[in-house]
Backbone as a ProteinNet text record, in pm:
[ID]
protein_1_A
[PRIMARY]
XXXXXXXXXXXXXXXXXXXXXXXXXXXXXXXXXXXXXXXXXXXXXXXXXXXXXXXXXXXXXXXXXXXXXXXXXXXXXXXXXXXXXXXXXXXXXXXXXXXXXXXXXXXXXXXXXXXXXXXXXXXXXXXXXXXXXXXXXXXXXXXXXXXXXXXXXXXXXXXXXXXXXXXXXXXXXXXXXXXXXXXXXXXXXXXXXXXXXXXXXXXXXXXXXXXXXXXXXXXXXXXXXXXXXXXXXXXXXXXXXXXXXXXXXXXXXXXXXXX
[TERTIARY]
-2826.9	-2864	-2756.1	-2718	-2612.6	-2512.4	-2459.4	-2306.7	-2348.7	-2448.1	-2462.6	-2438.2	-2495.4	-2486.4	-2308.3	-2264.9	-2100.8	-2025.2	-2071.4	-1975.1	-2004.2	-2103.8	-2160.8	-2102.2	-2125.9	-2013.2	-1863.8	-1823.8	-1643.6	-1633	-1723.5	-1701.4	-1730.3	-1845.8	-1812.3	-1661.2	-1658.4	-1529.3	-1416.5	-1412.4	-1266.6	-1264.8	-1351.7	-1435.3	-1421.8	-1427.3	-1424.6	-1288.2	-1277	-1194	-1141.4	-992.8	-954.6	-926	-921.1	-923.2	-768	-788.3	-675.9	-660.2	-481	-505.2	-357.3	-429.6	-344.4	-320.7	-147	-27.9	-69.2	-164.2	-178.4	-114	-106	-58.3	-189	-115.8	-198.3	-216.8	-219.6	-233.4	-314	-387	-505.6	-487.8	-535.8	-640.1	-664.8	-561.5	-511.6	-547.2	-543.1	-544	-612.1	-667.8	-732.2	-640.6	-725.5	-620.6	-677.3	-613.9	-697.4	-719.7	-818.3	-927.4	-932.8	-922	-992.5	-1098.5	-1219.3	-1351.2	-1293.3	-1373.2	-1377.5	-1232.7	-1269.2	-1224.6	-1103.9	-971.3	-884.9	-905	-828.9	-850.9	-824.2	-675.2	-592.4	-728.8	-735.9	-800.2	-927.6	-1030.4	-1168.9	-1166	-1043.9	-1026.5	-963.5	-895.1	-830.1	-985	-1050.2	-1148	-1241.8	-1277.8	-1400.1	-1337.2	-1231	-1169.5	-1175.8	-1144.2	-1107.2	-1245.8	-1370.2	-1483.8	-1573.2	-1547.1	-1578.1	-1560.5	-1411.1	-1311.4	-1384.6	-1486.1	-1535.8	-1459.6	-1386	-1288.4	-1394.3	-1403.6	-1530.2	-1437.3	-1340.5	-1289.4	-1184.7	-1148.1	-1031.6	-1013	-893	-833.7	-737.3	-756.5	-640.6	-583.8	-459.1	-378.7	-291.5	-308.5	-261.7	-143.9	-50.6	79.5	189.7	345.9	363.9	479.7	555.9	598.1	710.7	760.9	868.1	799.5	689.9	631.9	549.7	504.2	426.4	545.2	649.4	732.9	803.4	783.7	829.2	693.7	569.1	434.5	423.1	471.6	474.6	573.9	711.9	823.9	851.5	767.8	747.8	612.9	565.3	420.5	322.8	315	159.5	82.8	136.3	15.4	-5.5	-117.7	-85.5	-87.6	-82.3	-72.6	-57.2	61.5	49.9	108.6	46.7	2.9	88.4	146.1	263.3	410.8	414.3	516.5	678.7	711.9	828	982.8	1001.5	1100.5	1075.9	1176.3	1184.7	1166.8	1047	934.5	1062.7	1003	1129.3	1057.5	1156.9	1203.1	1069.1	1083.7	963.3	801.3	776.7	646.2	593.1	453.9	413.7	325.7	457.1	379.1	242.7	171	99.5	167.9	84.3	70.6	51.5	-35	-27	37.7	99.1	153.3	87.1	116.9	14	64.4	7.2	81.3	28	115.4	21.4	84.6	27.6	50.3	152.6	284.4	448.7	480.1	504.1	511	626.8	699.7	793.6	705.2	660.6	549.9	615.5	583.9	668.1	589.5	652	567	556.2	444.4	418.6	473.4	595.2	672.1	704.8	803.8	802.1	899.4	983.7	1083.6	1012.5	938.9	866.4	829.7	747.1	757.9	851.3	967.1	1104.6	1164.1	1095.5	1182.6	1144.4	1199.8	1193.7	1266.2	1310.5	1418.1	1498.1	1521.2	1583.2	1701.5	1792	1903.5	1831.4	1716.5	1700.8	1646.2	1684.6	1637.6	1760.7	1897	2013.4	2041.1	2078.8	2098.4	1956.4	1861.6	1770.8	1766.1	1662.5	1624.3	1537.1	1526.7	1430.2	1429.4	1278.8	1270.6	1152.7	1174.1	1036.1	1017.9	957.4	920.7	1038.8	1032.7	1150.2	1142.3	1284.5	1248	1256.7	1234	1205.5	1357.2	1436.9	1588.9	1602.7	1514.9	1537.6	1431.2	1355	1233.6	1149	1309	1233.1	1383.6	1431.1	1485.2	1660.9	1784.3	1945.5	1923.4	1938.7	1891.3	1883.4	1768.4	1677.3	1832.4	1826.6	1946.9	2077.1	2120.9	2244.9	2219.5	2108.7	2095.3	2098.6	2042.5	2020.9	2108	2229.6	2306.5	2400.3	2398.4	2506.3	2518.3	2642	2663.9	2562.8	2441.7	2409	2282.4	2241.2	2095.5	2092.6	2064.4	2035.6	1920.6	1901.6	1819.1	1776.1	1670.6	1654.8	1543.5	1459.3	1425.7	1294.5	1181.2	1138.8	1012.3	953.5	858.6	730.2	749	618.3	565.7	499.1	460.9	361.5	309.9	251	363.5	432.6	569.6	627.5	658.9	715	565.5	453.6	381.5	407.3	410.1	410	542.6	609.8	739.2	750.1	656.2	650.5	584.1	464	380.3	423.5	537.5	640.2	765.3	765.4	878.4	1018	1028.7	1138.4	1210.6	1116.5	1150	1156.5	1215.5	1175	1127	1126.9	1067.6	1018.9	867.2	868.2	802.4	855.2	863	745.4	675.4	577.9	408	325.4	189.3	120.5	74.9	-8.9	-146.4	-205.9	-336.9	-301	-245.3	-164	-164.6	-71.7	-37	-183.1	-291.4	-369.6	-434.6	-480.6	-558.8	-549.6	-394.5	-352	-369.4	-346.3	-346	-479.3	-546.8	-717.1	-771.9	-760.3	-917.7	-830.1	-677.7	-640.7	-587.3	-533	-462.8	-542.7	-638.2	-729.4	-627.5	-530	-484	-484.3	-469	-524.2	-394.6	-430.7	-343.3	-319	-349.4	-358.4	-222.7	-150	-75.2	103.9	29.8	164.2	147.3	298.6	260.6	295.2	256.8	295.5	380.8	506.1	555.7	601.8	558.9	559.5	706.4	825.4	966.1	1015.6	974.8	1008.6	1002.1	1132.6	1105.6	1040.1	917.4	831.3	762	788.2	709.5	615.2	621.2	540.7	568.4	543	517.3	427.4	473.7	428.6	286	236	143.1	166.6	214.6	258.3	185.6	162.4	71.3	172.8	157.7	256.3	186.2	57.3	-12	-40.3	13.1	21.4	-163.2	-221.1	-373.4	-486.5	-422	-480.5	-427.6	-315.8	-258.7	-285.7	-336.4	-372.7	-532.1	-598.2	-787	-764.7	-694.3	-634.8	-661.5	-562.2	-520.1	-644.2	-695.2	-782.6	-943.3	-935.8	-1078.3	-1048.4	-917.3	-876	-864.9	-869.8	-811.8	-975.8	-1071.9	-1193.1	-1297.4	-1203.7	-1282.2	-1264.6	-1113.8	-1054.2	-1073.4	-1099.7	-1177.3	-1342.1	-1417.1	-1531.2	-1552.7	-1496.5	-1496.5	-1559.2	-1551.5	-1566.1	-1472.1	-1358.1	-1235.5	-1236.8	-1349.1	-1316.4	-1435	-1524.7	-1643	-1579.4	-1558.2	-1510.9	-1372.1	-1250.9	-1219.2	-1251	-1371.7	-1439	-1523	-1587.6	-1675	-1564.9	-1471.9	-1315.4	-1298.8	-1285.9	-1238.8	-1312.1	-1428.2	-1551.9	-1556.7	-1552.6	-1572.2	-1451.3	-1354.2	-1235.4	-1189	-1320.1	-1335.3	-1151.5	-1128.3	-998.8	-1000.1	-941.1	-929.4	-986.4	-1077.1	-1053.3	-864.3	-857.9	-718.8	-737.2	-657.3	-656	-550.9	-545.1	-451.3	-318.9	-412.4	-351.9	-350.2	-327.1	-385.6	-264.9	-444.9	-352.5	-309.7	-354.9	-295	-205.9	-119.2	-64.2	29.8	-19.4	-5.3	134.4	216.9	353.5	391.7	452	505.4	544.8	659.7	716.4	650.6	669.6	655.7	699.6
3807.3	3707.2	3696.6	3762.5	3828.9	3750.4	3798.4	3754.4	3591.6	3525.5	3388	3314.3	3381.3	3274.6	3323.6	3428.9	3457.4	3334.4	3332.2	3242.1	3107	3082.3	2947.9	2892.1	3004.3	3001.6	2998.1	3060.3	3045	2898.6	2834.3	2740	2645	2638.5	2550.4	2553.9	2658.4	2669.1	2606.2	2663.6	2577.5	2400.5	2374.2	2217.9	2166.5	2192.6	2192.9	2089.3	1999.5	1937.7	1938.3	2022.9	2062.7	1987.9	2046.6	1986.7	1945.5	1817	1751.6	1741.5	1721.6	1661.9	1549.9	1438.7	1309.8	1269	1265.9	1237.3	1023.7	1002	901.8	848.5	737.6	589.2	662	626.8	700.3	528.9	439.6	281.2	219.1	169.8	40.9	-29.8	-147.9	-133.2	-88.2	0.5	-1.3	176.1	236.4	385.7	407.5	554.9	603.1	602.6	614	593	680.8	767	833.9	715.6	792.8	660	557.5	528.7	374.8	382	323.5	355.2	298.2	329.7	266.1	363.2	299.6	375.8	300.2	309.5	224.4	175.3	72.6	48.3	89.8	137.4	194.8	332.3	389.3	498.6	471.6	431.6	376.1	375	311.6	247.6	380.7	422.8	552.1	668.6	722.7	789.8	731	638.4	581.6	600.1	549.9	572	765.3	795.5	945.3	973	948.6	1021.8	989	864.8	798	885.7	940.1	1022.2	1235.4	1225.5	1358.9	1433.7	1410.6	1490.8	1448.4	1553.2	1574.4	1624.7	1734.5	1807.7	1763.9	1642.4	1581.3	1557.1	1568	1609	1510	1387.6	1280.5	1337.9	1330.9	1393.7	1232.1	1239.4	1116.6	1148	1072.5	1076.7	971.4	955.2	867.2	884.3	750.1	754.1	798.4	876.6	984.3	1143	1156.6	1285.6	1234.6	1146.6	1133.9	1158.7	1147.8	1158.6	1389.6	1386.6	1538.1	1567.1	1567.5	1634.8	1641.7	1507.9	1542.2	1579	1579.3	1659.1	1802	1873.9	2012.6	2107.4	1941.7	2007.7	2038.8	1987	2019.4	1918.3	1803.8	1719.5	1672.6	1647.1	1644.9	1493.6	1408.2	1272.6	1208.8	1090.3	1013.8	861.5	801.7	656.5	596.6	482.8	418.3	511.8	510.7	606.2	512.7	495.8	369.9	396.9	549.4	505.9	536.2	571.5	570.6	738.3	692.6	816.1	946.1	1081.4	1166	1166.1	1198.1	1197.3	1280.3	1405.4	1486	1406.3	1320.4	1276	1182.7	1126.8	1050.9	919.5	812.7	707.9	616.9	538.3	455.2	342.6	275.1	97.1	37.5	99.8	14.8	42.6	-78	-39.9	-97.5	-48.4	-57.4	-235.4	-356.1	-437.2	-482.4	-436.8	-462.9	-622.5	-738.8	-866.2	-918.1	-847.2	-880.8	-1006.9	-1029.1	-1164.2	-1198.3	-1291.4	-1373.1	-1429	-1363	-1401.1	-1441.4	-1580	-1605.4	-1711.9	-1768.1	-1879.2	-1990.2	-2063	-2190.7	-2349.5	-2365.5	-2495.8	-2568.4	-2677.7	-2793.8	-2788.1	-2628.2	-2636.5	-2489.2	-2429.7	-2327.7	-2395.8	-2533.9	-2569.5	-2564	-2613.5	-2584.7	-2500.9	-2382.9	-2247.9	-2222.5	-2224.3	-2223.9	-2134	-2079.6	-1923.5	-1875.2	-1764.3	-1674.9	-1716.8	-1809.9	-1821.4	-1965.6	-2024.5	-2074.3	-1990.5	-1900.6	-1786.5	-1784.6	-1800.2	-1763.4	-1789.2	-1766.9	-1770.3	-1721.7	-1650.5	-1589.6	-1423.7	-1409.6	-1210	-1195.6	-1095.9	-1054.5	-934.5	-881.1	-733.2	-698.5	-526.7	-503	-369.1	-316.9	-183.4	-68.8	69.4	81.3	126	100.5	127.3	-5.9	-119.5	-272.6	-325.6	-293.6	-325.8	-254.5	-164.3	-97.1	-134.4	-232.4	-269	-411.9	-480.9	-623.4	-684.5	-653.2	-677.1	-655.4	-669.7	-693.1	-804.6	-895.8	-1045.9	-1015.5	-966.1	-894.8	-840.5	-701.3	-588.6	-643.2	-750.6	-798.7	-905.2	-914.8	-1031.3	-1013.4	-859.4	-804.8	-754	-743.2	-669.1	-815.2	-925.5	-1057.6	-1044.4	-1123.2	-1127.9	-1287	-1343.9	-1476	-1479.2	-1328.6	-1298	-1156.5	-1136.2	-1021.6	-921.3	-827	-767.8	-626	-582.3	-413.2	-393.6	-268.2	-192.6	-84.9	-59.5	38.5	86.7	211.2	272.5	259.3	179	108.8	-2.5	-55.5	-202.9	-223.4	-168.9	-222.9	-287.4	-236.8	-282.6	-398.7	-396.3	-509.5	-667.9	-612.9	-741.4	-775.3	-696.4	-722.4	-781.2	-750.3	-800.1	-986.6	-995.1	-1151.3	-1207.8	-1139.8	-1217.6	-1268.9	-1193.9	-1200.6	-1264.8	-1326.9	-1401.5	-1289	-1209.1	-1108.2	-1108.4	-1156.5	-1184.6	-1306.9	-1374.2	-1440.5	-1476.7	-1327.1	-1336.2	-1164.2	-1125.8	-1049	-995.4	-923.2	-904.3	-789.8	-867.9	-666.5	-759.9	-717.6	-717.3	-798.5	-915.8	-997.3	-953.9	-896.9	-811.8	-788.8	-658.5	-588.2	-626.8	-729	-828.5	-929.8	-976.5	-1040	-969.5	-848.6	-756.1	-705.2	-684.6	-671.3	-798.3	-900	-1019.6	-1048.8	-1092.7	-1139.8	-1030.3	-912.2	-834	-680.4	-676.3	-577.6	-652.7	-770.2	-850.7	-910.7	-988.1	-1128.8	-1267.1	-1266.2	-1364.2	-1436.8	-1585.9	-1646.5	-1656.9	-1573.2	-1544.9	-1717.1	-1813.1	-1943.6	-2021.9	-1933.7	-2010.7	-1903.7	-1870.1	-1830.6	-1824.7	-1866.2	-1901.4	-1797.8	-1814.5	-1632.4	-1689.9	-1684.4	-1724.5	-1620.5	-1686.3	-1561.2	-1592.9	-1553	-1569.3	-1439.3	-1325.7	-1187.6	-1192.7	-1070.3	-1018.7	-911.5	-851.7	-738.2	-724.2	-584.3	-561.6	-430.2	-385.8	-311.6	-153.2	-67.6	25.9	171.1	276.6	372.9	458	463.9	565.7	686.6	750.4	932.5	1034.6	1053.3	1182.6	1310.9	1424.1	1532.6	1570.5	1517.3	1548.7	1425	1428.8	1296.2	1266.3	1410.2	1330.5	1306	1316.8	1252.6	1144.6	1106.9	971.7	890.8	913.2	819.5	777.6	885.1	882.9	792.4	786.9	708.1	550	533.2	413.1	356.2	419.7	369.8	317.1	417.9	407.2	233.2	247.6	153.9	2	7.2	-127.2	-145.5	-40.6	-93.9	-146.3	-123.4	-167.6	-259.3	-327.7	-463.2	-566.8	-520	-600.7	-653.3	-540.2	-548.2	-671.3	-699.9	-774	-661.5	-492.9	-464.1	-442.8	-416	-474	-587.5	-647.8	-774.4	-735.2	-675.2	-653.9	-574.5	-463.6	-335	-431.5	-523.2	-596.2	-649.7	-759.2	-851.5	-782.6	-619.3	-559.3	-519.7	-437.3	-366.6	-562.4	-596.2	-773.7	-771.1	-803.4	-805.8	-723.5	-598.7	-414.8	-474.8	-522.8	-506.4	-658.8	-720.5	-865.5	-976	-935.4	-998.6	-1135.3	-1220.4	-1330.8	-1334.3	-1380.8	-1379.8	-1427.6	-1345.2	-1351.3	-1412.4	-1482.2	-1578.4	-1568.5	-1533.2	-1539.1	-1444.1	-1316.6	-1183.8	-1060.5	-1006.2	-892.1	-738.8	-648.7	-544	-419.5	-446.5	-301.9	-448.1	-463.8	-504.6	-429.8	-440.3	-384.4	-423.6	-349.8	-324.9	-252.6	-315.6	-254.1	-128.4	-121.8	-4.6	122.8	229.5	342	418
2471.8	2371.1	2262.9	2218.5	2101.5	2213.2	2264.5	2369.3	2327.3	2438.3	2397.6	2287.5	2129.5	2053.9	1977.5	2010	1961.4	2054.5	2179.6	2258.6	2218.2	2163.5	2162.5	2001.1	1903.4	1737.2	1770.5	1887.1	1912.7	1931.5	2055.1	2098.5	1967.1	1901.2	1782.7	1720.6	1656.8	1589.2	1674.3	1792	1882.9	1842.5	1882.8	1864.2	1706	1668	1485.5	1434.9	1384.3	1343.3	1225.7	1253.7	1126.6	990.6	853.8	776.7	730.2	682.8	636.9	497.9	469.8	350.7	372.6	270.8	279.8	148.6	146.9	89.4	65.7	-102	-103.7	-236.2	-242.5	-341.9	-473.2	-604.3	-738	-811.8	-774.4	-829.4	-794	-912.2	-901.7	-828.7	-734.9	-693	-560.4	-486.5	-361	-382.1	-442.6	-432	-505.1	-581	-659.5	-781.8	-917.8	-1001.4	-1132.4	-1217	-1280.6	-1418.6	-1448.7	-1543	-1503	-1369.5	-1335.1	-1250.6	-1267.2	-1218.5	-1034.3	-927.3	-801.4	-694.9	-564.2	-475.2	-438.8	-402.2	-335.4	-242.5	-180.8	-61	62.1	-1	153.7	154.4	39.8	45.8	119	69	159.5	317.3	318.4	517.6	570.8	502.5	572.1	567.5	471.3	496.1	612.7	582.7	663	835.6	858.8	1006.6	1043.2	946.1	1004.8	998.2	906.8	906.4	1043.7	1076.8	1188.6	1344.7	1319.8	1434.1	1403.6	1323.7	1304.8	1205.2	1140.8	1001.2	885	835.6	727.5	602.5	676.5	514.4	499.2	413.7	408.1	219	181.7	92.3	60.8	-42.2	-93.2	-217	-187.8	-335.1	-381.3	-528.1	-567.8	-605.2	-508	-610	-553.8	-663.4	-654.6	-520.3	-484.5	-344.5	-330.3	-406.9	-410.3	-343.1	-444.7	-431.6	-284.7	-223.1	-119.9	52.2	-2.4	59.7	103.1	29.2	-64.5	15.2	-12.1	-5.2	188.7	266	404.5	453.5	407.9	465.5	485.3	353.6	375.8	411	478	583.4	473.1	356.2	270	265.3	359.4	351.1	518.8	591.5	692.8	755.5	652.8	664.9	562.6	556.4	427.4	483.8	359.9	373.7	239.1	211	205.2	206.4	272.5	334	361	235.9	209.9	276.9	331.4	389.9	559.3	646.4	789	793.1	845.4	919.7	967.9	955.4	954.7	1200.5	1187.7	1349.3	1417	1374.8	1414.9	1396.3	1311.5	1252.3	1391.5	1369	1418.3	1359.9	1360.3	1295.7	1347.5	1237.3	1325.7	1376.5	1487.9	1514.9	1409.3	1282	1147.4	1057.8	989.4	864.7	731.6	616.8	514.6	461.3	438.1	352.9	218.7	109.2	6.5	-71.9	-117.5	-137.9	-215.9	-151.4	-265.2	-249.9	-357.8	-397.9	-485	-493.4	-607.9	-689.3	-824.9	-940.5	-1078.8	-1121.6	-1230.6	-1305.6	-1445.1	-1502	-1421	-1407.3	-1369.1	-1471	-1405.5	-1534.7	-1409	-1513.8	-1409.8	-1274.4	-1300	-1199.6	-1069.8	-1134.5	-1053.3	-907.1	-897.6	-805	-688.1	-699.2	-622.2	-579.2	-616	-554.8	-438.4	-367.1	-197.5	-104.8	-177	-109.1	-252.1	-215.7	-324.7	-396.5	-344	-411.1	-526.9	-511.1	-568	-723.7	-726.9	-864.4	-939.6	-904.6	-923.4	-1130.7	-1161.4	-1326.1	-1405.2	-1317.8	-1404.4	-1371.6	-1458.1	-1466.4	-1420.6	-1281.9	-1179.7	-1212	-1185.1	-1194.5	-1058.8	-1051.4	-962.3	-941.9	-862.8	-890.4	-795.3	-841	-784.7	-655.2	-552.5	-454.4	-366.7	-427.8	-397.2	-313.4	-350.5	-329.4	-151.4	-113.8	17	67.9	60.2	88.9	174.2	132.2	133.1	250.3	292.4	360.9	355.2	415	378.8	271	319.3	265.1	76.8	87.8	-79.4	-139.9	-44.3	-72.5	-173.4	-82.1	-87.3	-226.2	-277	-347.2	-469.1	-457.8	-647.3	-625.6	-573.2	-627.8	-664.5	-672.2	-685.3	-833.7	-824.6	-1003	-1051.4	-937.2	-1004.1	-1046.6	-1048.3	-1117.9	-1204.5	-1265.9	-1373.2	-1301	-1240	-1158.5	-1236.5	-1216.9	-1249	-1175.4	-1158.9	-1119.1	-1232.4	-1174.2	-1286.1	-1206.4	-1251.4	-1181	-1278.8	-1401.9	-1440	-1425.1	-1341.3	-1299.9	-1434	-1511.4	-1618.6	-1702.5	-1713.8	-1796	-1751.6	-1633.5	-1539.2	-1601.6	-1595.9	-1616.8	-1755.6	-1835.7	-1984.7	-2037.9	-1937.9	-2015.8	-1897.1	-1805.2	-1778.8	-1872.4	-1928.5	-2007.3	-2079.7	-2169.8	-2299.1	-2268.8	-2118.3	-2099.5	-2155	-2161.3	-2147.6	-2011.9	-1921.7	-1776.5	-1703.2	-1593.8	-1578.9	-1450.2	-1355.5	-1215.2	-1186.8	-1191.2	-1131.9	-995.6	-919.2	-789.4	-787.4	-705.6	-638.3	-575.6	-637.5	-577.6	-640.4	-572.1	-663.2	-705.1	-629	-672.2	-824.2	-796.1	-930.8	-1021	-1032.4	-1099.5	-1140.2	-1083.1	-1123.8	-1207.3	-1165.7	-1214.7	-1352.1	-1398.9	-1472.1	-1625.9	-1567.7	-1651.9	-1667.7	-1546.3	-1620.2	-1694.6	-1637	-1699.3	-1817.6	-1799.5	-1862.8	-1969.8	-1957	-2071.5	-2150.8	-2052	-2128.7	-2096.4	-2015	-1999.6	-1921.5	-1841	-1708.7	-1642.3	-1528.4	-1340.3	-1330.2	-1370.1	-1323.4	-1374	-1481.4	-1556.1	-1453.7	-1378.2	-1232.2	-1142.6	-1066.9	-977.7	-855.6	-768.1	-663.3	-539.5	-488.8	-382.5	-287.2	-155.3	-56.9	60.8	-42.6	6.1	51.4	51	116.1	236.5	299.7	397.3	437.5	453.5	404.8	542.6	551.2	659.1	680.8	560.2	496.6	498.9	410.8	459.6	550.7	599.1	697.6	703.4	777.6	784.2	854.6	854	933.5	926.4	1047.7	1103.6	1142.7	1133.9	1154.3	1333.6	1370.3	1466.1	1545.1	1676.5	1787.8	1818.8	1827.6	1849.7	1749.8	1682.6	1542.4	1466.8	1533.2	1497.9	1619.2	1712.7	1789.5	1787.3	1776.3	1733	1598	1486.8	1383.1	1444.6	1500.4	1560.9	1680.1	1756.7	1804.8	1730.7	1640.6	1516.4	1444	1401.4	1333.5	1396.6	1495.9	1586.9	1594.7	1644	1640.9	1532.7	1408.5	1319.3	1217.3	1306.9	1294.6	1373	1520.9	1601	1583	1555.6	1487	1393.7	1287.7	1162.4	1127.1	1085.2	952.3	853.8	913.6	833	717.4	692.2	664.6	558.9	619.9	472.1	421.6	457.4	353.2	248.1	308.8	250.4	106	177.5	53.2	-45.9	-1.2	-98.5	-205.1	-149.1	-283.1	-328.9	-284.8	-376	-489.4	-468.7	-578.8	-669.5	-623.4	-707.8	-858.1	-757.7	-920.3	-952.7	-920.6	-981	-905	-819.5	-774.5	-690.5	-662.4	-566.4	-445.4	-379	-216.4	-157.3	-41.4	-22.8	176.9	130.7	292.4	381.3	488.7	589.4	558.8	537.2	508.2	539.4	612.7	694.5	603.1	528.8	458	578.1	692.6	784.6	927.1	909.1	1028.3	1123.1	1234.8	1361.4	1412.1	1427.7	1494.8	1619.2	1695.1	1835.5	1813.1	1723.3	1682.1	1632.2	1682	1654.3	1515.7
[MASK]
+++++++++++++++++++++++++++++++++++++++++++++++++++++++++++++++++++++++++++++++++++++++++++++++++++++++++++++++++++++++++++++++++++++++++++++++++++++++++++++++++++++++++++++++++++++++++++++++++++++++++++++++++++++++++++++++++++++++++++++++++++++++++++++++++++

C-alpha cells in the first residue's frame, strides 16, 4: 500500500509542470505597471495561454527591454516577451510576434494630411522611444540619421508625449494606444486633434522560450485561441478596462514563418 501511493506521488511530481518565470514589458497599457490599476495585455494573453497548457506557478517580472533582455540571457527568466532584438541562437522563438500600434503621431494642420512616406517629414523634429532606430526597418535607420530631420531618442515616452503636446516636437514616433491614453485621460486633452500614420516598417517584436516544448504547447494554445475568436474578447474587454479606442484591422500577436 505504502509502495503504491510513493509511486503514484513520484509519478505526480514527474508530471508536474514546472514553474516559470517571464521576463515582461513594465508599461501601461500593454504590461503591468506599478501604480496603474489593471492587467496588461501582452500579460493577460500570455498567462491565460500557459494556464490553459497546465503552468500554474508562473512568475512576471516587470522590467524594462534592456533588463528583459539581460534577465533571459543569463537563464533567470525562462521566457520573455517583447524581446526587441534577434533571439540569442540557443533560444526558442515563437510563430508570434508581439505588435504593439507604432505609429507616425503628430498635430493635425492643414499640411498633416500629405504626409505619405517619411521623407515627407524632412525639415522637422522627430523623436521616439529608445531603441526605435533598430526597429523599424534600414529605410527608418538610414533616415534619422540624415542631416534633413532633427531626430532623438529617449526611454521616457511620457516625456516624448508632453513635449508633442507643447509642440517642442513636431513628430512623435511609438504607440498609439500609449499615446492616446496618455492625452485623453492622463492629460485632459483630445487624441482627436492628431493625427496617427501608419508609414513604418515594423514587424514587431520576440517572444523566447529557453525550452522547445513549451514554446511549442505556447504556440499551439495560442493559435487556438485566435482561431476561436477569444482573442478578440479578451482584446475588446483590456480596450474598455483603460477606456481606449476600438482598433480595426490589427492583429497584436502576428504570426511569422520565421523562427
Amino acid at each position: 500500500m505504502l509502495t503504491s501511493i510513493l509511486l503514484c506521488a513520484l509519478c505526480a511530481i514527474a508530471h508536474a509542470k514546472p514553474a516559470l518565470t517571464i521576463a515582461s514589458g513594465n508599461f501601461a497599457p500593454y504590461f503591468k505597471e506599478e501604480n496603474v490599476d489593471g492587467k496588461g495585455y501582452f500579460d493577460l494573453v500570455l498567462l491565460k495561454v500557459l494556464q490553459q497548457e497546465g503552468y500554474s506557478d508562473i512568475r512576471l517580472v516587470s522590467l524594462n527591454n534592456d533588463a528583459i533582455k539581460r534577465y533571459f540571457i543569463n537563464d533567470v527568466a525562462d521566457i520573455a516577451i517583447n524581446y526587441t532584438a534577434l533571439p540569442p541562437a540557443n533560444s526558442f522563438p515563437s510563430i508570434y510576434r508581439v505588435k504593439f500600434l507604432n505609429r507616425i503621431i503628430m498635430h493635425k494642420n492643414q499640411w498633416s494630411g500629405g504626409i505619405k512616406k517619411l521623407t515627407d517629414l524632412n525639415g522637422l523634429t522627430l523623436a521616439s522611444f529608445t531603441g526605435a532606430s533598430n526597429l523599424f526597418g534600414d529605410e527608418y535607420k538610414a533616415y534619422t540619421q540624415s542631416s534633413t530631420i532633427t531626430y532623438f531618442e529617449t526611454a521616457n515616452q511620457q516625456a516624448l508625449n508632453k513635449l508633442l503636446h507643447k509642440k517642442k516636437i513636431d513628430v512623435r514616433i511609438g504607440d498609439y494606444l500609449m499615446f492616446y491614453r496618455h492625452t485623453a485621460h492622463l492629460s485632459g486633452l483630445d487624441p482627436n486633434d492628431y493625427v496617427s500614420l501608419n508609414l513604418l516598417d515594423y514587424q514587431g517584436s520576440f517572444i523566447v522560450f529557453n525550452n522547445k516544448k513549451i514554446r511549442d504547447q505556447f504556440d499551439h494554445a495560442l493559435t487556438k485561441l485566435i482561431q476561436s475568436g477569444e482573442i478578440k474578447t479578451i482584446t475588446q474587454n483590456w480596450l474598455e478596462f483603460y477606456n481606449l479606442p476600438t482598433i480595426v484591422d490589427h492583429s497584436f500577436f502576428s504570426a511569422t514563418a520565421d523562427r
